[in-house]
C-alpha positions in Angstrom: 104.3 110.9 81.6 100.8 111.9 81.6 100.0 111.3 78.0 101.8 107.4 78.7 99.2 107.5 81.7 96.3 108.9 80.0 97.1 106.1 77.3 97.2 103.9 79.3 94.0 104.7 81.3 92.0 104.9 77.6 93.5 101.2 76.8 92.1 99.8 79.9 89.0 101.5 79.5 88.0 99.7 76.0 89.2 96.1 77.6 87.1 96.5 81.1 84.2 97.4 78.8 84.5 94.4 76.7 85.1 92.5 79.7 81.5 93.6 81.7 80.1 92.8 78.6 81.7 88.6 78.9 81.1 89.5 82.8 77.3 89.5 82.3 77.2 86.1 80.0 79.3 84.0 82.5 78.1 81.0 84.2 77.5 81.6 88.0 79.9 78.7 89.8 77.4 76.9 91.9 78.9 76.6 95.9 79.7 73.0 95.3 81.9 73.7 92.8 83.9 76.3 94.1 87.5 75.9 95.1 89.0 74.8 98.0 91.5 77.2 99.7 94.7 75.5 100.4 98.5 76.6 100.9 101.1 76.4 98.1 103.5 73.6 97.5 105.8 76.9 98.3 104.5 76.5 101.9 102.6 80.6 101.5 99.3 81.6 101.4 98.9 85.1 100.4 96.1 87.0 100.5 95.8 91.0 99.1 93.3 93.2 100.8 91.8 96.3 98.2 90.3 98.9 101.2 88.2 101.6 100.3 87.9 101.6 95.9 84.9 104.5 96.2 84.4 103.2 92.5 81.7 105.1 90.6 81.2 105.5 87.4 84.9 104.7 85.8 85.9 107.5 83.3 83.7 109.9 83.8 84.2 110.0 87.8 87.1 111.9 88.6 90.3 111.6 91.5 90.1 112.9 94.6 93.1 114.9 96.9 95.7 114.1 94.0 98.6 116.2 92.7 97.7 118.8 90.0 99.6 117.6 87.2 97.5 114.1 88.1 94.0 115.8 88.0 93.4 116.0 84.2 93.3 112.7 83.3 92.8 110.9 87.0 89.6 108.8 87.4 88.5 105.8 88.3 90.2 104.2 85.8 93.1 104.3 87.9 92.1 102.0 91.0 91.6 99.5 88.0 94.7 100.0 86.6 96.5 100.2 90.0 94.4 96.6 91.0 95.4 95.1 88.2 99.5 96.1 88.1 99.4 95.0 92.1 97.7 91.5 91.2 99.8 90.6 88.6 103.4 91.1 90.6 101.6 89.8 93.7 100.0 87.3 92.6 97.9 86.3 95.5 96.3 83.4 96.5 92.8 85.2 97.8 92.3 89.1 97.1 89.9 90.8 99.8 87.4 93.8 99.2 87.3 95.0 102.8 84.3 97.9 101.8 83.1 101.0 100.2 84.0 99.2 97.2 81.6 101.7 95.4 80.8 105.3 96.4 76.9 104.7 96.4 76.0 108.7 96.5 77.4 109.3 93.2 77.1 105.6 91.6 74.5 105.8 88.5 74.0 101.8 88.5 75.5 100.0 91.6 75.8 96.5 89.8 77.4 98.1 86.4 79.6 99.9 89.4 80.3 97.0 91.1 81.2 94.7 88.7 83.7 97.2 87.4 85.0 97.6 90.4 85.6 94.2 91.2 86.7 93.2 87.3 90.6 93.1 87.4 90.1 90.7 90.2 87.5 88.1 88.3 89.4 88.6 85.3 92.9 87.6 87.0 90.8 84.1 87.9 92.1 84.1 91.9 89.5 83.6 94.5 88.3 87.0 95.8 86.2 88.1 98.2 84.3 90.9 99.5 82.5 92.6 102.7 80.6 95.9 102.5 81.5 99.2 104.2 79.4 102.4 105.2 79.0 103.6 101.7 78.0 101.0 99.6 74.7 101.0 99.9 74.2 104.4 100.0 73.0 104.2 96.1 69.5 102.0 95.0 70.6 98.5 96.6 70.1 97.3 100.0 73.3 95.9 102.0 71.3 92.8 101.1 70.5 93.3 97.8 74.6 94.3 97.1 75.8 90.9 99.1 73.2 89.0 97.3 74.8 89.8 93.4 78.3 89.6 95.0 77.9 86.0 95.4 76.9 85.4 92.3 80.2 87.2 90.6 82.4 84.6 89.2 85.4 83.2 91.2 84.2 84.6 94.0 84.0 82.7 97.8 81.9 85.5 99.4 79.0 84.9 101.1 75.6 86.3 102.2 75.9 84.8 105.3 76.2 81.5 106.8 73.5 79.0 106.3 73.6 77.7 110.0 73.2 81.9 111.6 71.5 83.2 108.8 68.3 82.9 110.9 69.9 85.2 113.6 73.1 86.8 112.8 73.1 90.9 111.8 74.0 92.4 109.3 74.6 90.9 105.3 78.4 89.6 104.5 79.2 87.1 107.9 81.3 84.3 107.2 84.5 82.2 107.7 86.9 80.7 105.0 89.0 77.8 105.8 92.5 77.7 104.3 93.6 73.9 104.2 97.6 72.7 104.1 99.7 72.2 101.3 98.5 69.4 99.0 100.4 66.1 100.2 100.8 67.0 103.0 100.0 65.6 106.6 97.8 68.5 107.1 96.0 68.6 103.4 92.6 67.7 104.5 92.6 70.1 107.8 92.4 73.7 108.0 95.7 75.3 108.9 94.6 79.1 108.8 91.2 80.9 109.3 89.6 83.6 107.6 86.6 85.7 109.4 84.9 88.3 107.7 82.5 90.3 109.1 79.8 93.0 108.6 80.4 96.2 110.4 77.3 97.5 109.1 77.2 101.5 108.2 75.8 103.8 110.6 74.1 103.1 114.1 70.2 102.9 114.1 70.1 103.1 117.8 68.4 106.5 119.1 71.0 108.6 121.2 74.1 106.6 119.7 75.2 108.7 116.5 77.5 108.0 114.2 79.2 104.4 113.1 78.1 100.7 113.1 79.6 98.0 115.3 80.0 94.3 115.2 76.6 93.4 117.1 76.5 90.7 119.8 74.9 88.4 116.9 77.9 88.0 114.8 80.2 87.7 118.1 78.4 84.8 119.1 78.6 83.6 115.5 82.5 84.0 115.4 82.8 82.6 118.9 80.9 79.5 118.1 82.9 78.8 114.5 86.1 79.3 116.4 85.1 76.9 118.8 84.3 74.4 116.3 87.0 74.8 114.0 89.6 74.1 117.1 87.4 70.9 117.6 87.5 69.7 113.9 92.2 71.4 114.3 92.5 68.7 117.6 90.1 65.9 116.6 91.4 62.7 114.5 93.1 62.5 111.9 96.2 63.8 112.8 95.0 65.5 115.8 96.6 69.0 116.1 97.3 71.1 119.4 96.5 74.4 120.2 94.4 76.4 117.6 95.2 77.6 114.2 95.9 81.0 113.7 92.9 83.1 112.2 92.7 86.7 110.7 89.7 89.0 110.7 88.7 91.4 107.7 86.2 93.9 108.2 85.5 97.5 107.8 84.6 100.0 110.2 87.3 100.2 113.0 87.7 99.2 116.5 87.5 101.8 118.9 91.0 100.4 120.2 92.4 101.6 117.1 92.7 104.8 118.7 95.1 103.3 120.9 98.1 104.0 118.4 99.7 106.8 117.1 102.5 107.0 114.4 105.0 106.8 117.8 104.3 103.9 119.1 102.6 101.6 116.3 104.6 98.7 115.1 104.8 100.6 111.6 103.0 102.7 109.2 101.4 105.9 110.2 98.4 107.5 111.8 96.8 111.0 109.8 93.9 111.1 110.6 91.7 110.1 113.7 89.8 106.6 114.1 86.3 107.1 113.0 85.1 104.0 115.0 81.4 103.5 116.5 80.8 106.2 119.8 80.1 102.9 121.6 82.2 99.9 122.0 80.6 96.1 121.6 83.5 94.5 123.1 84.6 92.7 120.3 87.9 93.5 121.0 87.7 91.6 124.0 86.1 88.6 122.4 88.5 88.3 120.0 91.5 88.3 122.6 89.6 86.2 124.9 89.3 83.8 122.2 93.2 84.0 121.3 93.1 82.2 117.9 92.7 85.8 115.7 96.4 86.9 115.7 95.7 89.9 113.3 92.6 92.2 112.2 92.6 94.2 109.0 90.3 97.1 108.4 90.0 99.9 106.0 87.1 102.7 106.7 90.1 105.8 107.6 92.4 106.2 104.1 95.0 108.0 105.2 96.0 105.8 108.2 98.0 102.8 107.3 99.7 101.6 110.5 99.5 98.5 112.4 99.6 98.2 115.9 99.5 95.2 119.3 97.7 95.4 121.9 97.0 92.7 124.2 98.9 90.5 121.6 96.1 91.0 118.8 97.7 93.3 115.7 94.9 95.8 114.8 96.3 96.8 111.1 94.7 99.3 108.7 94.8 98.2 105.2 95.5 101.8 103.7 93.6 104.0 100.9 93.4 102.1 97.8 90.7 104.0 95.4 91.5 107.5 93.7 87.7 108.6 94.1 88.3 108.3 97.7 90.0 110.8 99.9 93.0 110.8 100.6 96.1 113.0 100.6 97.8 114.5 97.7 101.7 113.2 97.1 100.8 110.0 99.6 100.6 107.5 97.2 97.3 104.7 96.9 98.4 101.5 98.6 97.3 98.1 99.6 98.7 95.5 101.8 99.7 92.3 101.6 99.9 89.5 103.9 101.5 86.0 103.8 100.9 83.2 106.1 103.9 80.6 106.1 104.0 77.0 106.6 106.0 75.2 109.2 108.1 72.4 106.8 108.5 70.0 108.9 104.9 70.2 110.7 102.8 71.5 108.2 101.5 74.1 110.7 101.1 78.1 110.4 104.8 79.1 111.6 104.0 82.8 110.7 102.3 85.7 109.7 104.4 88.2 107.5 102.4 91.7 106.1 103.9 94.9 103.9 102.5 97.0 101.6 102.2 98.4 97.8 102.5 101.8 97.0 101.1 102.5 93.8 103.9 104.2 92.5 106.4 103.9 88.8 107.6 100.7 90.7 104.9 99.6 92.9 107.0 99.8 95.9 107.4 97.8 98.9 107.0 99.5 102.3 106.9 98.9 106.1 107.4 95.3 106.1 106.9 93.4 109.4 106.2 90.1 111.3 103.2 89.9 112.8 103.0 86.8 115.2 105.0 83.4 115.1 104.1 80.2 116.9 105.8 79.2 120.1 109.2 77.2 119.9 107.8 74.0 119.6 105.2 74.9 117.6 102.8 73.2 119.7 100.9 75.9 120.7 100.4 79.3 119.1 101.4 82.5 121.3 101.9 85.8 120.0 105.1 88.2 119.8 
């Protein structure tokens, strides 16, 4: 088995190269013509979130907290063999970076880095996206700087941030992706489902508040006013919808409200380590709930937690360890979650919001699947279980 893996490892190795090398001659897709998000004639959208890759150097940088037999021939190489085995029997609709996509302290060249990093996914041709976590920029590249050659990745939807905040808003990697309705459909030209992603920056600035960054006011007011206006554009002619649509929120650094779970009472997965969230708390939480149209929010930042949990209605879900140069815990397999928003048939409306995860494992398994929220009855307004 580990000569198959190390073979396997070497094989990938020679391809990615060859592809960075493509990678660096491809067009950049100008905004205009990127695609348009949009459900499946299959009535899904499913989306793949990648937390916490700590890709370095590829080859040469090797695992962390794996089992021995693993250690000789573990590196990077195996997040992009892992990504690439979970994209192809997923196959996704969006794939989301939700930070510390590269391990800046020990990353040589942070664009060589990240474009490694995010290669299986621009070579697979689905949308992607990407927001930054505490240790990206921890090499020669400003959060700025990092956002700014994101964008410019191919087949990518990220964004620096939006054009009408960018004069205001904190932090680099603010912005909102519209999922429409299935093509020929009633609901084709409106959005169905919202995306927010959001900065939660690294490490506070603020003199006598150590440790982690938060989701400033800023970037609230941003997300309250987008919601706000996307349930104007979800009600307003044609074909006037009621209620909101359901949205889901990516970022990185926890809530503190995470802490309110344990592996006892979460909904499922498990809790193995603590939640390292900001020591203060911007009341986001409480925006978000106020608001009512975010039914879910995904975050990596803690590996070796993986559980979802509601509270006040709103699922706070971590998305799980994915990268082998990241820690993590020996004989608890890398893993990545999946979730899938499904179409009411009739309607053409969000009817639910399904989530498990992949354990990269011989068979890539399938663990601690769940339902996160379904609309009412009638469907005529949204309320969550």
């Amino acid at each position: 088995m580990a000569d198959k893996t190390r073979g396997t490892t070497l094989f990938v190795f020679f391809r990615f190269s060859a592809f960075l090398f493509c990678l660096l001659l491809a067009p950049v897709p100008t905004s205009s013509h990127r695609p348009k998000l949009r459900f499946g004639l299959n009535g899904e959208f499913k989306i793949l979130q990648v937390a916490d890759m700590h890709f370095a150097n590829g080859a040469t940088t090797r695992c962390l907290d794996v089992l021995p037999p693993q250690k000789a021939h573990c590196s990077d190489l195996n997040t992009t063999v892992f990504m690439s085995r979970v994209i192809a029997a997923e196959k996704p609709d969006l794939i989301v970076f939700t930070g510390d996509n590269i391990f800046g302290f020990d990353v040589k060249d942070p664009v060589k880095s990240m474009n490694a990093a995010f290669a299986p996914a621009i070579a697979s041709k689905i949308p992607w996206v990407a927001i930054l976590g505490n240790h990206d920029q921890e090499s020669t590249l400003t959060r700025q700087e990092l956002m700014k050659h994101i964008v410019k990745l191919p087949n990518t939807l990220s964004q620096v941030n939006p054009p009408e905040a960018a004069h205001y808003i904190d932090g680099f990697g603010n912005y909102n992706l519209q999922i429409r309705g299935a093509a020929e459909s009633s609901l084709q030209n409106k959005s169905v489902l919202n995306l927010y992603f959001l900065d939660s920056g690294d490490y506070s600035s603020v003199p006598y508040m150590e440790g982690y960054d938060w989701v400033k006011t800023s970037q609230q007011f941003w997300f309250e006013r987008t919601s706000k206006r996307l349930q104007r554009v979800y009600n307003a002619e044609p074909n006037p919808q009621q209620g909101t649509a359901p949205g889901l929120a990516y970022f990185h650094i926890p809530l503190p409200e995470f802490w309110s779970f344990d592996s006892k009472n979460a909904t499922k997965g498990v809790r193995q380590e603590g939640t390292y969230s900001a020591s203060t708390n911007s009341g986001f939480f409480t925006t978000l709930v106020t608001r009512g149209d975010v039914k879910s929010v995904f975050v990596g930042h803690d590996h070796v937690n993986d559980f979802c949990g509601k509270l006040k209605g709103l699922n706070l879900c971590y998305g799980g360890g994915f990268g082998y140069h990241a820690y993590g815990k020996a004989g608890w397999e890398r893993r990545a979650r999946v979730v899938v928003a499904e179409l009411n048939k009739k309607k053409g409306d969000v009817k639910a919001i399904r989530t498990w995860k992949r354990l990269d494992d011989q068979h890539l398994s399938v663990i601690d699947a769940q339902v996160l929220w379904t609309s009412s009855v009638n469907g005529s307004v949204a309320s969550r279980l």
